[in-house]
N, C-alpha and C positions, 0 to 999 in steps of 0.2 A: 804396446808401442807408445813411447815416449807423445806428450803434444807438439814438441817442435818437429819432431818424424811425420809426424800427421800433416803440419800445416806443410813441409816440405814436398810430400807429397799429396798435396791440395795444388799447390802451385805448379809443377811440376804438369801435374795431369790439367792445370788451366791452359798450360801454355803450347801443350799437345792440341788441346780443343781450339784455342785460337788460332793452328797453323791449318787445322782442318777446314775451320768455318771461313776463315779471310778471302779463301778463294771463292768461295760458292757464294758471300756479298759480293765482290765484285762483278761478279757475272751475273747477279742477277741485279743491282742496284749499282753502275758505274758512279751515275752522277752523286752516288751519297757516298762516296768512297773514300772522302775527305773525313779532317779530324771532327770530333764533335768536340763544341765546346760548353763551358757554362757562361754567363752571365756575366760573371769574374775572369773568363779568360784561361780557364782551368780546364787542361783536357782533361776528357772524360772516358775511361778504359771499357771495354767492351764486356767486361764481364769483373763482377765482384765478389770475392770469397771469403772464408777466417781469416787467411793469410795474408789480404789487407788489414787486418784489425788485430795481427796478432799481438801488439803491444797491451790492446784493453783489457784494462782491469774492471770485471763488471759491475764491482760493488761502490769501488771508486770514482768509476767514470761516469756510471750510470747509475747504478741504483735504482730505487724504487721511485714511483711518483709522489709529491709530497713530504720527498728525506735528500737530505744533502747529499749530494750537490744539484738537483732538483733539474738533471737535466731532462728529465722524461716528464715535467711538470712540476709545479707548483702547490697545487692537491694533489692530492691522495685520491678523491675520488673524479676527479676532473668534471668533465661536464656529467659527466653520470650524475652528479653532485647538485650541479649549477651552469645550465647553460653561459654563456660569454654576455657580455650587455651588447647590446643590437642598435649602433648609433650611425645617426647619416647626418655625417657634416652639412650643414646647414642658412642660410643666410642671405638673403636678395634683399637689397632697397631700404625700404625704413624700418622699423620696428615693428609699426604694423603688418607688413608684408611678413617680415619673419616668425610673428608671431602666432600670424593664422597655417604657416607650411607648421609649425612644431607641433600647433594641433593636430592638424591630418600626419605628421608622422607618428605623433601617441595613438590615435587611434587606429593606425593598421599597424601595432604591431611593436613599434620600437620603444628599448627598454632604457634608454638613458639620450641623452640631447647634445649637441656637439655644435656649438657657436663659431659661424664663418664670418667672420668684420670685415669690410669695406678696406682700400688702403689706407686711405687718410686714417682711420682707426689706428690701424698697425703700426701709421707710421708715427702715433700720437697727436693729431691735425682733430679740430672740432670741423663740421661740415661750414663752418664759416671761414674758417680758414681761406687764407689765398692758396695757399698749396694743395687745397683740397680742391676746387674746380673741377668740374667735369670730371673725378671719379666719384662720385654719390653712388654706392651701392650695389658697384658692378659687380665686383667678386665676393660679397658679403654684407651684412647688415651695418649701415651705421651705428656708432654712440656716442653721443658728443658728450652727455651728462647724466646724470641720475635718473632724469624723466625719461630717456629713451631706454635706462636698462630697467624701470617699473614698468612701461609697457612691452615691450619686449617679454618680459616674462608673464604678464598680467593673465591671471586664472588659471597659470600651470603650478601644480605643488610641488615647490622647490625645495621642501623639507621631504618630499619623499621619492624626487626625481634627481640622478646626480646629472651634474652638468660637468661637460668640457668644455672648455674656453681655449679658443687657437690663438691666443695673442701673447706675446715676448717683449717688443722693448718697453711698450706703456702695461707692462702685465700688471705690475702691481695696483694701478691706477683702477683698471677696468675691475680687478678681484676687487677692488676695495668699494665701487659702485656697484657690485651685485651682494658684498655683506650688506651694505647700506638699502639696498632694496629690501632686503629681506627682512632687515630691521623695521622696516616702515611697515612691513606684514607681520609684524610681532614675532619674527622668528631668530631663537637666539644664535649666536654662529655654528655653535657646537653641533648643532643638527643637519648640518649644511653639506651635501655631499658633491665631489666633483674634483674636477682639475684644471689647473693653469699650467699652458705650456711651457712657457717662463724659461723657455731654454734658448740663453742670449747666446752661449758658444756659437751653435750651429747656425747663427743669423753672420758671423761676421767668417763663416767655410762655408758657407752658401745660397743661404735664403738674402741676406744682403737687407732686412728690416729692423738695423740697428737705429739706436740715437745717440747714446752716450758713447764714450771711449769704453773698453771693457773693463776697467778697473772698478769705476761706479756703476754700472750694471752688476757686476759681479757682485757688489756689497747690497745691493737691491735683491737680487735671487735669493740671497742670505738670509735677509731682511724679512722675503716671505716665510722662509722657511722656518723661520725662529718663531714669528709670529704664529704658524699655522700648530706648529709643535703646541703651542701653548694655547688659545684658542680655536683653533677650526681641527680638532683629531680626527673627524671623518676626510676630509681635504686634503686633496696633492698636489703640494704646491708647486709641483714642476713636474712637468712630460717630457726625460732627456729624451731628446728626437732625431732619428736617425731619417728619419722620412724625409726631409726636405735636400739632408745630405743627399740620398740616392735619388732624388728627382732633379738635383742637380746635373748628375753626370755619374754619380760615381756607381763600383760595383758594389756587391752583396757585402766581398771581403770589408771593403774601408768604411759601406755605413754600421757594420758590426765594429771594426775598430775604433772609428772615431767617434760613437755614437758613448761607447764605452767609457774611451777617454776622456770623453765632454763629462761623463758622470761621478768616475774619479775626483775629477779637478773638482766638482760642484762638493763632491763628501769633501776634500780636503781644505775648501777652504769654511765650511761649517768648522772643521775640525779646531780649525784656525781661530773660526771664533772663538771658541770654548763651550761649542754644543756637543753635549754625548752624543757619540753615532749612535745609537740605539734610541735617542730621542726621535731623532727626523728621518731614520734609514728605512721603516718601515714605509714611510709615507713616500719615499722616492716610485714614481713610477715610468716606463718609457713606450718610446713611441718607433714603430718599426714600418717602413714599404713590405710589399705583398707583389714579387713580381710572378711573370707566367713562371720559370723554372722552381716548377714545386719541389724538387728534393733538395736543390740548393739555397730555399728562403725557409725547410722545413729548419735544416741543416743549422743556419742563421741563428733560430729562433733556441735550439737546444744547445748549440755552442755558447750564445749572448748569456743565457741561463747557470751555465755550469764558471763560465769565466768570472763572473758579476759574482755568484757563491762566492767562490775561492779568495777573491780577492778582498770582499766583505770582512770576511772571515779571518783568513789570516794577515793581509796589509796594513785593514783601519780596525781590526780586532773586536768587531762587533759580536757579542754573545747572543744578542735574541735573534732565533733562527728567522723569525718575520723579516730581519735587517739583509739576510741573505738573500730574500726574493727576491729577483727579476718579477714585474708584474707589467705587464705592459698591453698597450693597443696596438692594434694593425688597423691599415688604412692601403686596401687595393692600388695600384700603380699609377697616379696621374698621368704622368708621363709616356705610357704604355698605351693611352687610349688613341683612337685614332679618327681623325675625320672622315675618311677614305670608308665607308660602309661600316658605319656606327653600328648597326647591328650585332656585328662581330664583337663590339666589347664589352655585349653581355658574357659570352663563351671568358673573354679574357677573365674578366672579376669575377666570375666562379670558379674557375683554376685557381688566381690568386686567394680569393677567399677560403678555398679549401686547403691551400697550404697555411695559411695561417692556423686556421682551426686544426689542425692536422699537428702544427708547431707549437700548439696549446694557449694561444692569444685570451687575456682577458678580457677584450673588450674589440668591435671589430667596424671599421667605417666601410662601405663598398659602392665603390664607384658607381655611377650613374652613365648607361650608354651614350648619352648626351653631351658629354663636361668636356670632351674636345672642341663644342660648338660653343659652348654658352653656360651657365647657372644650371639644373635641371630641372624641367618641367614635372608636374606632381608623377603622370606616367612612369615617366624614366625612373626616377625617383622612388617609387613603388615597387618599380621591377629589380631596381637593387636590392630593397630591401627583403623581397620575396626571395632570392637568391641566399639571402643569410638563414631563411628562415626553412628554406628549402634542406640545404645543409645539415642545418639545426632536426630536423625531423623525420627526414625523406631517404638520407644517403648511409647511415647507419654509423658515421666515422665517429659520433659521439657515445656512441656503445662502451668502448673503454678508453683506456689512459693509452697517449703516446701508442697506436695502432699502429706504425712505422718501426718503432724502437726493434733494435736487432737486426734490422736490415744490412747485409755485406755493404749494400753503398750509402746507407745514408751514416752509418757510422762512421766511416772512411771519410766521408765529405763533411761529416760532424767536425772530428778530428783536426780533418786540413783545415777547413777553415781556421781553428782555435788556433793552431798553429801560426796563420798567416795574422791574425790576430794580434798575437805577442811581436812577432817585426814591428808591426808599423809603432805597439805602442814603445818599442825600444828606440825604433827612431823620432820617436816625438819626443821622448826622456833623453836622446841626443840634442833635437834641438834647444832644450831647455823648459821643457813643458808645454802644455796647450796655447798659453796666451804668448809666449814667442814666437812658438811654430805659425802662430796668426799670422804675428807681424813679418815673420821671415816670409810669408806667402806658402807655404809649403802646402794645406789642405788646397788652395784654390787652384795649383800646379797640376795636384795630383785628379783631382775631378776632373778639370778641364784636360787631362789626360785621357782620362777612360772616358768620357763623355764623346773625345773628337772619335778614339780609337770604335767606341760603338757603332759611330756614326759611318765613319766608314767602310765598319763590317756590310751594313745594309746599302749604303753604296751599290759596292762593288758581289751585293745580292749572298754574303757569305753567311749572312745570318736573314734567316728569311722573316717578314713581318706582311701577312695576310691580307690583304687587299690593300697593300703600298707599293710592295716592290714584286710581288707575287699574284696569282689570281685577280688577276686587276680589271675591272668591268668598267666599258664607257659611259654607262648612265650617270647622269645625273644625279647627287645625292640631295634628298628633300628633306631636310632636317624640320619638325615644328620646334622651336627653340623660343625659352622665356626671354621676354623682352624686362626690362626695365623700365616703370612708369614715370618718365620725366618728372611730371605731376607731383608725384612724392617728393620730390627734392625741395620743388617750393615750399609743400608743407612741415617740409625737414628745418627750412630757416625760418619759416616765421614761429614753429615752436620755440628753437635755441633763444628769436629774440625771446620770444616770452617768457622764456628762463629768466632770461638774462633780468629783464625788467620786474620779475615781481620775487625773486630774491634778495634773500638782507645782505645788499651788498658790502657793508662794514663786516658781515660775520666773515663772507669770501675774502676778503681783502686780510682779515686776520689769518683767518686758515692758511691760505698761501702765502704769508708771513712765517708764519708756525712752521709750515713747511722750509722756507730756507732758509731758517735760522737752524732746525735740525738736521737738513742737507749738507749745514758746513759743518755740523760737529759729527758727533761717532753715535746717535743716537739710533735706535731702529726709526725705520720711517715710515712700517707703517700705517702706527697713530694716527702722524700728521695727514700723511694724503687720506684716512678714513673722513677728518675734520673734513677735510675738502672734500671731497664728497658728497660728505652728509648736508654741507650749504652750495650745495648743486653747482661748485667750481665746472668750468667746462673740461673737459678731456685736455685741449690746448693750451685753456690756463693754465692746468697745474703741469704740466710736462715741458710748458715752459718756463716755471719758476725753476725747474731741475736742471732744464739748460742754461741757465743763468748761473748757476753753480757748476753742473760738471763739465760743463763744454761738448759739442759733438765731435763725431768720432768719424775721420777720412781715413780713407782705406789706403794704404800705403800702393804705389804702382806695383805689380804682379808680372813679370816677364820671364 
């Protein structure tokens, strides 16, 4: 018997079994008799066979782990190999504060460090700033200058610990304060392991922690990346991130598409410069959400992998297979957590956390029961990261490569996704690329789309969320939740002054000179912001010599 005879009758006999089984659900389960959906809005069919996947080609589509198109993994031997780095975004208060939690996360357990900054940080603001005011520290550490990022790190080995850094519009400002710390510990950069998020796309479709217009940001991401190519080869200079996309609002489908698209534009415009892709492609890494629907974020993760191959490959014609990888981190669902009986989201971030692991993540953050209320307490904290560790040791998934792979649905929903994938990026190449489609409004349409449409799913109770709109108990919830030490903030400004006053201020005054005379021409920039740096410029001075050149960037109205 032929294989298309077979799958006809595969399907055939599905659809006998579905007219048998539909009745005996609804007799016994009326109220679940409704469609099931995903995440994405994707119904979900009741049962999945060959005859949904009769198009795959297995050696094509899939393959083995560690060989192109690397959608079953990355290695070959996967965690069998090399467990994931075990990091917990991390950051309250001053420096001090942050630096004794990075302690206690080294010592139970975690294998790499993940820097959370304050706004003013983010948003390039020194804590003396007027615009800084009354946020000192609340969602992450301050750093106004070089003295806050030498203690901040002081006594952790930054030559054998990689760091992440969560910061984008003053990205390159902050990376070039933590070479300079390390310079001052004798360590050359070449040794220097980690990442900067550095991914402005997704700031101006959703996170909204832009400064410049995109055009000079864009030559900044550049800027790192060329630099990093040539001195820092342990170092990734960018985390394209899809994470803040889907914390926004949107579904699985669009933080895979636009997450992708953002990474394109980032290769094409290296490409622009005149950098071999094979020089910076290896060091691209990205950054993925972890929500509860584990087959549809496994799904995400093998699709994002096989697309990103392909298009490596044959679009920007990259030859070293390294340039092929997808490498990326997972970071559990902010947005998923809930106040309503906080206990419940430890349940959640082990779900998500196992889909990620499951999806083959290099690297993996896990939420804290708490982070609906507040910062997390060492507890909460703890219990997250026992949760990865649990995974890691306890639950077996790391036994072999891709333990899902072959499934009737996850390959189907592999697929569709990939599918749904190439739409959006043909309607982005309609509107005329990424940074039009910005300006046309079109990603902020589209989130604020599936964000309301989600919203009203749990509404109107059609998608249930566990002690919100469901199981709901009268008591009182007693959160202990980290406070912020006011205290610190004092001692946050009278250190800056003392920056400020026992620095050679002719050396600052040249530095940030140097800098905007190279800001107006086509020079990489960044030497100059290193110079700054190194003569302990504050965060605000030099990010504001850069506004004085590129101008800031208003968001067009969105209707």
């Amino acid at each position: 018997m032929s294989d298309e005879a077979t799958l006809k009758d595969i399907e055939r006999a599905r659809r006998e079994w579905e007219k048998r089984t539909l009745a005996r659900s609804l007799e016994a389960s009326p109220e679940r008799s409704g469609k099931f959906m995903t995440t994405s809005s994707q119904e979900v069919g009741s049962l999945y066979t060959p005859s949904d996947n009769a198009d795959l080609e297995y050696m094509e589509d899939l393959g083995f782990p560690g060989e192109y198109p690397f959608t079953r993994g990355v290695h070959a031997t996967m965690y069998r190999g090399r467990l994931w780095t075990m990091r917990q975004f991390a950051g309250h208060g001053s420096a001090e504060d942050t630096n004794a939690r990075y302690r206690y996360l080294l010592e139970h357990g975690e294998t790499g460090l993940s820097v959370a900054f304050d706004m003013p940080t983010l948003y390039g603001f020194s804590t003396d700033d007027r615009e800084a005011e009354g946020e000192f520290g609340i969602c992450g550490v301050a750093c106004a200058s070089l003295e806050d990022m030498e203690i901040l790190f002081e006594g952790i080995p930054v030559d054998q610990v990689s760091t992440s850094m969560t910061i984008n519009g003053p990205a390159a400002v902050l990376w070039a304060m933590y070479i300079a710390m390390a310079e001052n510990r004798g360590m050359g950069s070449e040794v220097l392991r980690g990442t900067i998020q550095n991914d402005i796309l997704k700031e101006y479709q959703a996170q909204k922690e832009w400064i410049f217009p995109p055009e000079p940001h864009m030559r900044l991401v550049v800027d790192t990346i060329e630099y990093a190519s040539e001195h820092l080869p342990l170092w990734n200079p960018i985390s394209i991130s899809g994470y803040h996309i889907r914390e926004a609002g949107s579904t699985a489908v669009q933080e895979l598409a636009f997450t992708l698209s953002n990474g394109f534009e980032y290769v094409k415009w290296c490409v622009e410069r005149g950098l071999e892709v094979d020089s910076f492609a290896p060091r691209l890494s990205f950054f993925f959400n972890a929500h509860s629907d584990l087959f549809e974020e496994v799904a995400k993760y093998r699709a994002a992998r096989r697309i990103w191959a392909r298009e490596m490959k044959e679009r920007f014609a990259a030859r070293n297979p390294r340039s092929w990888w997808m490498r990326f981190h997972t970071q559990t669902a902010g947005v998923s957590l809930t106040a309503q009986q906080p206990e419940n989201n430890i349940v959640r971030v082990a779900i998500q956390a196992l889909a990620a692991v499951l999806g083959g993540t290099q690297s993996l953050h896990t939420n804290s029961m708490d982070e609906a209320w507040a910062v997390p307490t060492e507890r909460a904290v703890r219990i997250a990261l026992r949760t990865q560790q649990i995974i890691a040791h306890e639950s077996g998934v790391t036994s072999t490569a891709d333990p899902l792979g072959g499934s009737y649905y996850l390959e189907w929903m592999t697929d569709h996704m990939e599918e749904e994938a190439y739409r959006y990026f043909d309607r982005i190449e309609e509107l005329g690329g990424v940074i039009p489609a910005i300006g046309k409004g079109f990603y902020q349409r589209e989130i604020a789309r599936s964000a309301y449409r989600y919203q009203r799913e749990i509404e109107r109770k059609e998608r249930v969320i566990v002690g919100v709109n469901a199981h709901i108990t009268e008591e009182p919830e007693v959160v202990e939740y980290l406070r912020i030490d006011r205290e610190a903030e004092r001692r946050q400004l009278k250190r800056l002054k003392r920056v400020r006053e026992k620095r050679d201020s002719r050396k600052v005054r040249g530095a940030l000179e140097g800098l905007r005379k190279a800001a107006e021409g086509e020079d990489n920039l960044m030497p100059p912001i290193l110079e700054c740096a190194r003569a302990y410029a504050t965060l605000g001075e030099t990010v504001e010599t850069l506004k004085e050149v590129f101008g800031l960037y208003e968001e067009p109205l969105v209707y």
